[in-house]
N, C-alpha and C positions, 0 to 999 in steps of 0.2 A: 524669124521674120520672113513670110515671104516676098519672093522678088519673082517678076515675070522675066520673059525671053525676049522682047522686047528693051529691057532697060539699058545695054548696052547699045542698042541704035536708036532710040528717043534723043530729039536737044533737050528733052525739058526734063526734072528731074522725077522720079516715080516715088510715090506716097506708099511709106509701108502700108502692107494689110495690118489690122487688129486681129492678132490672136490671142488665146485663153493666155489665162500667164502660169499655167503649167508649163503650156509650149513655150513659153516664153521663156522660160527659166532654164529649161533644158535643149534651148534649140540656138540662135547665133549668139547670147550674152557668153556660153561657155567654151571652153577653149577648143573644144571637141568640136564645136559649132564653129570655130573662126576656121580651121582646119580641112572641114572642109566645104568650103567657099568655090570649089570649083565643083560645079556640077555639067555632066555628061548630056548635052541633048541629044535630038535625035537628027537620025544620020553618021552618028558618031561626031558631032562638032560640039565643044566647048560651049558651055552658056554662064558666064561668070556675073555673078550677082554682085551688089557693091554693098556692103552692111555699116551703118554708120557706125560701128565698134569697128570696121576695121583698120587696118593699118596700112593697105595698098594706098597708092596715091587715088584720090578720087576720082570721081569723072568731071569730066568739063563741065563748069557751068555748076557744080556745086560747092557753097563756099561754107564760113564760118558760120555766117548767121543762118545759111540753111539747114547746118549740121546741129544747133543750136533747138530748131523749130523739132526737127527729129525727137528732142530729148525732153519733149511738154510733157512727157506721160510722167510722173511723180516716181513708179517702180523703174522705169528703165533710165531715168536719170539716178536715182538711188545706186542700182545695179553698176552702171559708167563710171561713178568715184567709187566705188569699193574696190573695181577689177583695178582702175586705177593706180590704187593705192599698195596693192599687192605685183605692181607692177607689169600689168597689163596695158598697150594701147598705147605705148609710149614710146612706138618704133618696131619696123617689123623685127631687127635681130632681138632686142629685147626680148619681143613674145618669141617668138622660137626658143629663144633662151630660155627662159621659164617654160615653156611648154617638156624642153627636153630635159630639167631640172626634177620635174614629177618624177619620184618616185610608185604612182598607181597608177602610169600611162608607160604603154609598150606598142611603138609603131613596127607594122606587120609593113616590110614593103611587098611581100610577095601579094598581095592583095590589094596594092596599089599604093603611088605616093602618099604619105603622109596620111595615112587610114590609122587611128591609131585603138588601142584595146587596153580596157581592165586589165594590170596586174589582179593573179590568184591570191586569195587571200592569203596570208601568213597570219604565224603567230597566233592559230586558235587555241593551243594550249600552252599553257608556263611550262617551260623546262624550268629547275631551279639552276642557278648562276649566283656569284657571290654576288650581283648585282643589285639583286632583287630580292624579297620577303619570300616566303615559302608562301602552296598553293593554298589558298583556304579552303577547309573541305566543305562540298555541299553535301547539305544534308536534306532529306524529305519534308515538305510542310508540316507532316504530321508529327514530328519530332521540333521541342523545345530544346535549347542550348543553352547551359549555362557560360558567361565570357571569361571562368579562369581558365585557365592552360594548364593541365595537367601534363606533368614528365616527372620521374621519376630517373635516379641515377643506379648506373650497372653495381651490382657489386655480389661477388664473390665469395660462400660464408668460409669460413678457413678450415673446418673439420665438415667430413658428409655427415649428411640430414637422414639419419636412419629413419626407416617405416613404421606406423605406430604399429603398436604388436596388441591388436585385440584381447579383453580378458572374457570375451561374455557376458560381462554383464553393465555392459552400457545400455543405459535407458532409450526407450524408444516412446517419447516423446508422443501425447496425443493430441490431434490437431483439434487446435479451439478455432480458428478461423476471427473475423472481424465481430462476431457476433457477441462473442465472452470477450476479446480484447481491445484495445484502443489503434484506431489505424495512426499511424505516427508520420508515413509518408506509403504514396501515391502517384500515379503516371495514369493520365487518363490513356487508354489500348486504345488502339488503330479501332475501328468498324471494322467488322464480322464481313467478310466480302469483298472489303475495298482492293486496293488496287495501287500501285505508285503513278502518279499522273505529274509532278512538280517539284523540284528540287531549287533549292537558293545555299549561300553563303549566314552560316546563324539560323538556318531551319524555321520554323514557326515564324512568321510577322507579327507583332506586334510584342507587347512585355511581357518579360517571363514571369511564371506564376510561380506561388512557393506550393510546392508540392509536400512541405514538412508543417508539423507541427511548432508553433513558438515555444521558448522556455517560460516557464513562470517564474524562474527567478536562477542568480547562480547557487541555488543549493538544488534545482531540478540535473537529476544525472539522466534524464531520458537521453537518447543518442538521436543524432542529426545525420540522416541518410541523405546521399546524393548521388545519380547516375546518370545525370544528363551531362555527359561531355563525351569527349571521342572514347569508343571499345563501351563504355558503360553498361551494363546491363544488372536493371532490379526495379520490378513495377511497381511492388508492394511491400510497404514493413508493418504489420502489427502486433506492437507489444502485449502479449499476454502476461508478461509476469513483471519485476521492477527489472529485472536483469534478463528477460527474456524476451526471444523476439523471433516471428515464422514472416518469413520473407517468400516472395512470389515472384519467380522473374519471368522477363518479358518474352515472348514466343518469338521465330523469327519473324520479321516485319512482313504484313502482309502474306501468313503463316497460322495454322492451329494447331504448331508441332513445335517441335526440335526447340528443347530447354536443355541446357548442359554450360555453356558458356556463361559466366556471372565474375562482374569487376563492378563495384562500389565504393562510396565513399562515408565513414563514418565517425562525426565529431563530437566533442562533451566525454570522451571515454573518463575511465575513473580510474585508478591504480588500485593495483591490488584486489581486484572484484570479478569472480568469475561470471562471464557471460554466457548464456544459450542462445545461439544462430539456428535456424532449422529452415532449409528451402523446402518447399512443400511441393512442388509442381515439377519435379524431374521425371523423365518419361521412359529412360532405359530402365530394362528390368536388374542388371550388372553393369557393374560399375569398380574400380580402381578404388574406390575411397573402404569398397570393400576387404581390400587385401592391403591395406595398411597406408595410402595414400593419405597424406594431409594439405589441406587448403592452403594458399600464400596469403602473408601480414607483410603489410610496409609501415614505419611507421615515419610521419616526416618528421616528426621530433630528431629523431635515431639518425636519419639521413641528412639532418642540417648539423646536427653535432658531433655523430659518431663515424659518419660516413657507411651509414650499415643499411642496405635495401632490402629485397622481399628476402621473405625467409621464413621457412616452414615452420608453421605452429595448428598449436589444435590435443584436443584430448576429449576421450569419452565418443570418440568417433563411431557413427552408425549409420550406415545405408538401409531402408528397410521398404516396406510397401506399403504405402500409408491409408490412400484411398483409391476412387475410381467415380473417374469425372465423363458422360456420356460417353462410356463402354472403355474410355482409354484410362490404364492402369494407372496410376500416381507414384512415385517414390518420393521416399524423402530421404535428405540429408543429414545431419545433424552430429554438433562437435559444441566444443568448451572453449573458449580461450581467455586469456589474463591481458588485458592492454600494459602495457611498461609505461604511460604515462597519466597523470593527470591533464585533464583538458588538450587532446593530443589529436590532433588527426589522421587518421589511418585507413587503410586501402585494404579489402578483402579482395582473394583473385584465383579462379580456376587454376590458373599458370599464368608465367611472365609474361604478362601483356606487352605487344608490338604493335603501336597503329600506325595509322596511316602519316601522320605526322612525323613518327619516328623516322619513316624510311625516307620521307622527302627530306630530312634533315640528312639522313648517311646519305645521300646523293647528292646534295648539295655538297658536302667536302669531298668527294669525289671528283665532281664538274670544277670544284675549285681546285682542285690541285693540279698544278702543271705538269707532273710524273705522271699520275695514273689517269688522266684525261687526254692521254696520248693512245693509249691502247685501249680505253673504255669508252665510248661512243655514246652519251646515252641521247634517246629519242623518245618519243611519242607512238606506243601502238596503237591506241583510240581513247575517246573518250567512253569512261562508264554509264550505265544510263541516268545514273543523276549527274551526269558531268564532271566525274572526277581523273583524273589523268588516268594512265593504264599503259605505265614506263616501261621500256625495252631497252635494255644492254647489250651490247656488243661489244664482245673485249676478243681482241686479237693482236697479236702485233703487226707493226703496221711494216709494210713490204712492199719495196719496187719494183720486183719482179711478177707482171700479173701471173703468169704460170705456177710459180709459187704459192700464191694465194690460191689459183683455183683446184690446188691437189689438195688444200685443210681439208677436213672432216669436222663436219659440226657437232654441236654439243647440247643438245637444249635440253637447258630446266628451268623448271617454275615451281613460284608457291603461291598458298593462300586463298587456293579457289574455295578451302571452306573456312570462311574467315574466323571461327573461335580457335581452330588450332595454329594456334601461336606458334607452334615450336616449328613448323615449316618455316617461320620470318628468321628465327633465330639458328637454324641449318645452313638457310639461304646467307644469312648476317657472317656464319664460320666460312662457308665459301667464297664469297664476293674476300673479306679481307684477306685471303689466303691467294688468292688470283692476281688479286689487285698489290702485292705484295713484290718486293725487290728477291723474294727466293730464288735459289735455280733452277728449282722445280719448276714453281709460279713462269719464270721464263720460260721453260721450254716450253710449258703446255700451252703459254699462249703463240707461241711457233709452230707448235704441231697445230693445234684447236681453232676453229671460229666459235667462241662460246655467244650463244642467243640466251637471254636471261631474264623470266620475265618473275618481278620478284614479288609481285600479285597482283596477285590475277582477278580478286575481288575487292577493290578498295569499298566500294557503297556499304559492302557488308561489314567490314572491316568499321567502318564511320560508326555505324549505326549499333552496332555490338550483335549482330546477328552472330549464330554458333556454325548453321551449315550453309544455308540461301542466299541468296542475291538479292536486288529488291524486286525482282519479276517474280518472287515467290516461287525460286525451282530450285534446285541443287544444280550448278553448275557444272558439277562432277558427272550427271548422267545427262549434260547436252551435250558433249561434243560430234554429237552429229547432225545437229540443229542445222536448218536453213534460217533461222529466224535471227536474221542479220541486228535490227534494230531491236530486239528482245533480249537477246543476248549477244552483246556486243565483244566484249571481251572473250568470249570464248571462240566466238566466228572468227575473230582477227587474227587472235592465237595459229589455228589451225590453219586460217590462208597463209599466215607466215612461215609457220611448217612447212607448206606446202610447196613456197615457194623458194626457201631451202634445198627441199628434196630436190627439185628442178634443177639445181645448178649445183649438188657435190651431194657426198654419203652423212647420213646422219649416223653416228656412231651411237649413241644415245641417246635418251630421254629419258627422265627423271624428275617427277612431279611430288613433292615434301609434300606430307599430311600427317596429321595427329591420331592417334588411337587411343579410346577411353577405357576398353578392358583388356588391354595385354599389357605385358610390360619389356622392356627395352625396345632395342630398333630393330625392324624387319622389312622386308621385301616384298610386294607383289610384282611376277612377272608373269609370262606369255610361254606359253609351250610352243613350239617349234616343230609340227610336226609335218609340216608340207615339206621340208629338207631332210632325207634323212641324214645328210654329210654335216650336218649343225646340232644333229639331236645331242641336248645338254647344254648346247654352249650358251643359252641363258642364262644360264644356273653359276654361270663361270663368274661375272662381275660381284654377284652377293657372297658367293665365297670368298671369294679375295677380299671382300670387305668387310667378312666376320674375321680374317684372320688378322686385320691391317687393325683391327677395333673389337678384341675378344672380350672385352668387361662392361660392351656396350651393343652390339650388333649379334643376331641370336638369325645362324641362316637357318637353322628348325622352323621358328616358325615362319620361314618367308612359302610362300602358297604362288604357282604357277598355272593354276587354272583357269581357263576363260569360260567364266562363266553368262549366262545369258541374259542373267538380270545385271549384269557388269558390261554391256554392250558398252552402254556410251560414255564411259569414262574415259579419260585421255592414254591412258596404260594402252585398253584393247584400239582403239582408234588410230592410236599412231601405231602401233603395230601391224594394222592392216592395210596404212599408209607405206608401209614398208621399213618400220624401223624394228629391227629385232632384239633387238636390245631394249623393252620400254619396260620400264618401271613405276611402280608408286612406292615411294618410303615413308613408310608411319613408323614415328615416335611417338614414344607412351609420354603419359601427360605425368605420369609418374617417376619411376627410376628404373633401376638394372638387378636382375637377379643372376648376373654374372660376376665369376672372377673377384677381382678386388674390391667393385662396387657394388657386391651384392647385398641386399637387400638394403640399398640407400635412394633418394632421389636424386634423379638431374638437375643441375644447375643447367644455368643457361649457358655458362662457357662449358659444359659437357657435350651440349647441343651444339656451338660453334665448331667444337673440336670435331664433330662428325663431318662437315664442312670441308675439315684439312683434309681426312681418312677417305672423302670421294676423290677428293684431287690425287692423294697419295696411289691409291686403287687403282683411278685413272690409269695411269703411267704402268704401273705392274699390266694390266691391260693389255697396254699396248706396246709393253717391252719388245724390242727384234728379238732379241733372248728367249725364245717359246719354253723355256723351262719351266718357268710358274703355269703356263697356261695347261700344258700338258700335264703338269702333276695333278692341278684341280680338276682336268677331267679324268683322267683317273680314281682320282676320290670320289667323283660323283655317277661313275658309274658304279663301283664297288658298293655306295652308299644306294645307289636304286637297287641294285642286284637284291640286299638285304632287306630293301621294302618290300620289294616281291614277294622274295620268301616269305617274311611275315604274312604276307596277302594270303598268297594260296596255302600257308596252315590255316587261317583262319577260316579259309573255306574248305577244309578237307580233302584237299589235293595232292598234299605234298610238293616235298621240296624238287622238283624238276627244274634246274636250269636251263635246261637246253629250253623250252618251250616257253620260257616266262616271259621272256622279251614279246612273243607274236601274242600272246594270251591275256595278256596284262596290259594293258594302257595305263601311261602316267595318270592320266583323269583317272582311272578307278581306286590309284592307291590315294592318291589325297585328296585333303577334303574342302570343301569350301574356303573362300579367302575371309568367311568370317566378320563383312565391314560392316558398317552403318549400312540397313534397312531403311532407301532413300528411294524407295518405290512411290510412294504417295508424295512426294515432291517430282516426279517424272512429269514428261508433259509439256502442253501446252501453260505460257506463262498466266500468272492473276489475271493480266488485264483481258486475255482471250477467252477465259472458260467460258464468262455467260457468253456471249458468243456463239461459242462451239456447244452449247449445251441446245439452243435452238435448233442445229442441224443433225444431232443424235436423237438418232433412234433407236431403243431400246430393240434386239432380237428377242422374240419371244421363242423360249425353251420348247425344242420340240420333245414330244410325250415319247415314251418308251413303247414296243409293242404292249407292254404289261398293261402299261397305264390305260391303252386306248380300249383293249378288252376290259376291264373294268368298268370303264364309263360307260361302254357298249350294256355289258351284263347289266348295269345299275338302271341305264336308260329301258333298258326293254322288260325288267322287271319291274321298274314305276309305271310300264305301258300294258302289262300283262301280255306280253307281245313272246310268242315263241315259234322255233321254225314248227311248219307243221307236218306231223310223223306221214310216213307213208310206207305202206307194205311192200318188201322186196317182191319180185317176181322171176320168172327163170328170165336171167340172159339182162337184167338191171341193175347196175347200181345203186346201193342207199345212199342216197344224199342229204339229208337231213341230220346230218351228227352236229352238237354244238356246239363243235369247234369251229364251225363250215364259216369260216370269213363269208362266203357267200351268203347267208341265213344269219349274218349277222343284223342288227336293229340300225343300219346306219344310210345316212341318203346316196340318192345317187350318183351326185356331184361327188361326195368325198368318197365314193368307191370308184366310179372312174379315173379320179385320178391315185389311187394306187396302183404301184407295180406290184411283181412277183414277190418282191422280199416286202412288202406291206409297209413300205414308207410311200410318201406322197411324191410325185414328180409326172412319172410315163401314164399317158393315157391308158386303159383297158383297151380302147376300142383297137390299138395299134394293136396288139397282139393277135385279136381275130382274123385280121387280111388273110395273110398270106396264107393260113388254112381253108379259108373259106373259097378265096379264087381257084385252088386247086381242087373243090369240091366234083365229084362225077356221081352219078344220080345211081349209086350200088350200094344196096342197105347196111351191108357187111361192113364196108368202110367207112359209112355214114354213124354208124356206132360207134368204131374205133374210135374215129376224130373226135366224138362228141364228150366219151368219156376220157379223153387227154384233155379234153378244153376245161372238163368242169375238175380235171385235177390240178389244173392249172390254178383257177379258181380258187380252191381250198389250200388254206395255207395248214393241214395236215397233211396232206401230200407233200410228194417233190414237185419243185418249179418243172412248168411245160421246158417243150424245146427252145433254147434259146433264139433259135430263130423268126418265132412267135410274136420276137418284141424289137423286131428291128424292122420293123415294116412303117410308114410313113405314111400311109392310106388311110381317111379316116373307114371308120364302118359303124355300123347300129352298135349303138351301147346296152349292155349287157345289165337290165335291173332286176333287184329281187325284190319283191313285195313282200311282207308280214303279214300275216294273218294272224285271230284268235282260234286260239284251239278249238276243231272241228270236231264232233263228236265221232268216233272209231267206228269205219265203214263195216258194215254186217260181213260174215265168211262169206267168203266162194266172191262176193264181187270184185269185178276184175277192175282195174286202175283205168283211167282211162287215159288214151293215147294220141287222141285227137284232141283240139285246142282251135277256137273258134280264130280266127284271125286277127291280127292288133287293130287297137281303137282307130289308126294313123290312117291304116287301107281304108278304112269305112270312110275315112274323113273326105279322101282324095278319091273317091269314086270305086275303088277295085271291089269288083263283081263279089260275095262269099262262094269262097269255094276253089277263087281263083291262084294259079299255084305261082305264088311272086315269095320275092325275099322276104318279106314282112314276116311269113312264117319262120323265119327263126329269129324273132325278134318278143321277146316275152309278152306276152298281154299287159295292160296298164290301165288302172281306174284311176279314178280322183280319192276312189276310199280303197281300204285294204281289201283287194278279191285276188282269189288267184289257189293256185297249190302250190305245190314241190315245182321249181325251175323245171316249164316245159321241154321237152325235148325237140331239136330238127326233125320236121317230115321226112321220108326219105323222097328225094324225086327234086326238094325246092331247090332253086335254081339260084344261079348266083347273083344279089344284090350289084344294084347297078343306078350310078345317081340317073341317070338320064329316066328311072321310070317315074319321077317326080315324089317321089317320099319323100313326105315331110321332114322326118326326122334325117334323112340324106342330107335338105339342104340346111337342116338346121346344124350338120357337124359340119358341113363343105363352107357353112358361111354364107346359102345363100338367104333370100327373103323367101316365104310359106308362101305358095302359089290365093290360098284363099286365106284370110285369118280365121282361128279358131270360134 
């Protein structure tokens, strides 16, 4: 409402102004607006307005029934009993009272009384608390949801799950496709191109579609596929046979790649009946199912009656190469299995799925326990791009001495940045329990340690059943040097919080779980250390103590310490060069152990937990005061390179030389790549940028070879009948006319000017002639010297002139050769001729014939081919000079032609 300057000295009372009733609504009705009611005039004096909302005593002369008249307008009386009734206007301590009762109002007095400001928003994302339901994941529009709730119970088989042992002669399956079969179930694919642009709670709007097939009756045994719920992945099932079936799964989202990851559902099974499954569309060329790996069966019958979860089945197992779909190879899958039920529901699965649900559940009984929610912290490190949490743990104990705390050493690990390898969840699941645990161990290490914990790092992918991607269509794994804040969120965040670690105490490790599809047990990538030589090995120190802490499961052979360049931007080399020397990545096979007592069996998931204990346990070996352990392992690992060496240089026919192998030998040369996922074609800018970025590239056009250009040269001037033309030697001349003669080549002006000496394009020609020509002196002797070094200069059969030739910055007359048709062979005895009428340019500009100016070393030029062998300088001509108005002077200087042509 406004009020003039004026209204406190008037007797008679002031008639509000009409304002919009936006302003209305946000200007004296609100409490923000009663507050501030004193306004500053000028001179610095007070000018206080009187608002009939307020609560000061009024001014003279204004009574009830005038305060009455105020309140005609229908909104601002409506407005007066609402504020009313919430207790407004009913007394000034009242409204103070309420005013200081907002919890989203914060008075700033340093900017003056009662000025007051927005509380920051809180609570943009759920933590879980026993208080509250767990977060619901969002999912992409482009994905459908089905509303059961899949989980699945842990369980343990009681004897190991040996490898199937290949006989040869398992069938290899030929693809019929939809064509010969019946499709039975279907998932309409994302668009070719698209992009993630919106996410919700239940994914798709409106009702879910049945992507399956109906029964015809209950004697039909066709089976009932379904993968639309959390981890899910499978686009396609069509039945070719009664008991057979080629399945298709889904690419990563927003992706024309990376198939490997596959978790389904499938009901109506039959007992007793062997089945054919065969994935058609897997894209590694090897693979684990090759060396005896078998698929996971849940069956829930089994898990509501027997208490019995996944557990390895399968027969007639074969990996093979099927087809080849626009140039990328196909593999296929394929295995036997028996269902143990009639009419049973059951779950197919790469490995023990862990979604995103799972983990908000184990943190929820974490947040709810009064013991381990004393030293576990957990918080918010951002949100994902489709808005799913992206949790951070901090477990430490908790200490009154800040000195104390600021001497820990941090710890940080993650998992899940490639969301089909699950056995990072279930690594990260054996650590958290072992930490968060009443050991003595688990105690001291959270006395020595500040553990940072971030236990994925990809939930969207995770939701969605993607195998390596996010939904920005990248591998996470090769951004961690992104600036692309809002593209990739979770991993920007990551790393500023790294960063911001390092800033305030030593990071003693990092360690990032992932999965590997063609090796088998656990192993290590680390960082070589070669800017230190007082450290050289001591990477190498943690993975050994962790093959010896875990010998029938951890394999330090095959851990690989190279940094590779296509490995840039993975989080191993990046915090490494962050300053952590200790950075690792540990892949677990999706398989089992070819160690020890577990050899040739698969990992369960408590095998995976257990590796969990064996970091913790490590840990502490580690960082015993006790340097016994640490000094014997580097002892072993130098003895252990010594022996590489040697291998190295017999293999190169060296021999065994000790003394010299250390300077001779680089650790990069003995070993060999780390072997991983080929995630080059997921680098890069994200989906939604490329078209984008495709507007502002520009394709470099390959430049020719010398070969190539003589070629096109020879080809050009024999479709022209064009050849240099011969000319008879004489005493005291050079032949210049050889075929090689770049100069006598069939090419224009323009692109031999700008050739240098070595015959790529860049340096001008004309630059080379200066600074011979200015030292020109009119003695014929030396007038030939110079003439035959320029024209060797020229021919690139020759050696390049003097370097000094092409450092000159002057322009000067450029240097053209004309083509001619072969002249018929001048009679014996006639002599060459030596004189050369003057250039076309003199005539133009007036110079007399005859007259001795620079032009004469500057070749003659017609509009058609005339001319002979590259004239020679007169002796006597004089040195070129712009001021005598040559045309082609100002046509190199830049300036305008005195007359036009």
């Amino acid at each position: 409402m406004a009020c003039d300057s004026s209204a406190a000295l008037a007797p008679h009372r002031q008639l509000p102004v009409e304002q919009p009733r936006t302003e209305r609504a946000l200007g004296s009705h609100s409490p923000i607006g009663q507050v501030r009611a004193v306004i500053s005039g000028a001179g610095g004096a007070e000018r206080r307005c009187w608002s009939p909302w307020s609560t000061e005593p009024r001014e003279a002369g204004v009574g009830r029934d005038e305060r009455r008249g105020l309140l005609s307008d229908p909104y601002e009386s409506f407005m007066h009993h609402h504020l009313q009734y919430y207790g407004y206007f009913r007394g000034s301590l009242m409204l103070k009272a309420a005013l200081l009762k907002s919890k989203q109002l914060l008075f700033n007095h340093l900017d003056g009384p009662g000025v007051p400001r927005l509380r920051e928003p809180r609570g943009l994302f759920a933590v879980p608390t026993s208080r509250g339901p767990l977060q619901a994941p969002r999912w992409p529009l482009e994905c459908e949801v089905i509303k059961e709730q899949i989980q699945h119970i842990e369980w343990v088989p009681p004897e190991p799950e040996p490898f199937y042992q290949p006989t040869g002669n398992e069938p290899a399956p030929l693809i019929v496709g939809e064509e010969k079969g019946t499709v039975v179930y279907h998932i309409k694919p994302v668009a070719k191109g698209s992009y993630f642009t919106c996410s919700r709670v239940g994914g798709a709007r409106g009702p879910i579609t049945s992507p399956a097939i109906s029964l015809e009756g209950p004697e039909d045994t066709t089976l009932l596929f379904e993968s639309r719920f959390e981890s899910g992945n499978l686009q396609k099932a069509v039945q070719v046979g009664p008991y057979e079936y080629e399945l298709t799964l889904r690419m990563d989202l927003y992706t024309s790649k990376h198939t490997q990851w596959f978790y389904f559902q499938v009901r109506n099974t039959r007992k007793g009946i062997t089945y054919r499954f065969s994935i058609v569309n897997l894209m590694k060329p090897k693979s684990l199912y090759s060396m005896g790996m078998k698929p996971l069966l849940y069956s829930q019958r089994d898990a509501q009656t027997h208490g019995v979860g996944w557990r390895r089945e399968g027969g007639d197992i074969r990996y093979y190469r099927c087809s080849s779909e626009e140039g990328q190879a196909m593999y296929c899958l394929t295995w036997t299995v028996c269902f143990p039920h009639d009419h049973d529901t059951c779950y197919f699965a790469h490995f023990y799925p862990y979604t995103f649900s799972d983990l908000q559940r184990y943190l929820l009984a974490v947040a709810s326990d009064p013991v381990r929610s004393q030293y576990c912290k957990l918080r918010v490190l951002c949100s994902s791009l489709a808005g799913n949490t992206v949790y951070l743990l901090t477990i430490t104990s908790p200490s009154q001495n800040p000195t104390a705390t600021a001497t820990k050493k941090a710890v940080v690990l993650s998992a899940r940045v490639h969301p089909g390898e699950t056995n990072g969840s279930w690594v990260m699941r054996g650590f958290l329990d072992f930490i968060l645990s009443d050991s003595p161990d688990a105690q001291l290490l959270r006395e020595l340690f500040i553990f940072k914990v971030v236990p994925m790092l990809n939930p969207d992918g995770v939701i969605v059943g993607n195998y390596r991607c996010s939904l920005a269509g990248r591998d996470l794994n090769r951004s961690y040097q992104t600036v692309l804040k809002e593209s990739f969120p979770c991993i920007w965040h990551t790393r500023r919080m790294i960063q911001r670690v390092l800033e305030e105490r030593e990071v003693l490790l990092y360690c990032d779980f992932h999965g590997h599809s063609r090796k088998n047990n656990v192993f290590m990538y680390g960082c070589n250390n070669k800017s230190t030589p007082a450290q050289r090995l001591h990477e190498r120190i943690f993975p050994l103590m962790l093959s010896k802490n875990a010998p029938d499961k951890f394999s330090f052979h095959s851990c690989k310490f190279k940094v590779q360049k296509s490995k840039e931007g993975t989080g191993r080399i990046v915090m490494w060069r962050m300053g952590i020397p200790n950075s690792y990545t540990m892949e677990s096979t999706f398989s089992g152990s070819t160690l020890g007592r577990k050899s040739d069996s698969h990992f369960t998931s408590e095998d995976l937990k257990s590796l969990g204990y064996h970091i913790c346990d490590t840990l502490l070996d580690f960082c015993d005061p006790d340097r016994s352990k640490f000094l014997q392992c580097l002892s072993e690992l130098q003895e252990l390179l010594q022996q590489q060496i040697h291998r190295k240089l017999k293999d190169l026919g060296r021999g065994q030389d000790s003394d010299g192998a250390w300077s001779d030998i680089s650790l990069s040369d003995i070993e060999s790549s780390t072997s991983g996922s080929n995630s080059s074609q997921s680098d890069g800018l994200p989906a939604h940028l490329l078209s984008v970025a495709e507007k502002f590239h520009q394709k470099k056009k390959r430049l020719r070879t010398r070969k190539e250009r003589n070629e096109l040269r020879q080809k050009y001037a024999s479709s022209q009948g064009l050849t240099c033309q011969e000319k008879t030697p004489v005493a005291g001349e050079r032949r210049l006319g050889s075929p090689t003669c770049r100069t006598h080549q069939p090419v224009s002006a323009a692109a031999l000017c700008m050739e240098d000496s070595c015959g790529k394009q860049g340096k001008t020609a004309e630059a080379g002639l200066i600074s011979d020509l200015q030292r020109r002196e009119p003695n014929a002797s030396q007038e030939e010297q110079r003439e035959e070094r320029l024209w060797e200069h020229k021919c690139h059969q020759h050696s390049p002139g003097p370097e000094r030739l092409w450092k000159a910055q002057q322009p000067q007359p450029l240097l053209i050769t004309m083509l001619t048709p072969p002249q018929p062979q001048r009679p014996a005895g006639a002599l060459p001729i030596r004189e050369h009428l003057l250039p076309f340019h003199f005539q133009l500009d007036g110079e007399p014939h005859g007259s001795q100016h620079a032009g004469s070393s500057v070749l003659a030029h017609s509009a058609s081919t005339v001319g002979t062998s590259p004239c020679r300088y007169r002796a006597g001509a004089r040195t070129p000079s712009p001021s005598q108005g040559s045309l082609l002077w100002r046509g190199l200087c830049g300036g305008a032609p005195s007359s036009p042509l």
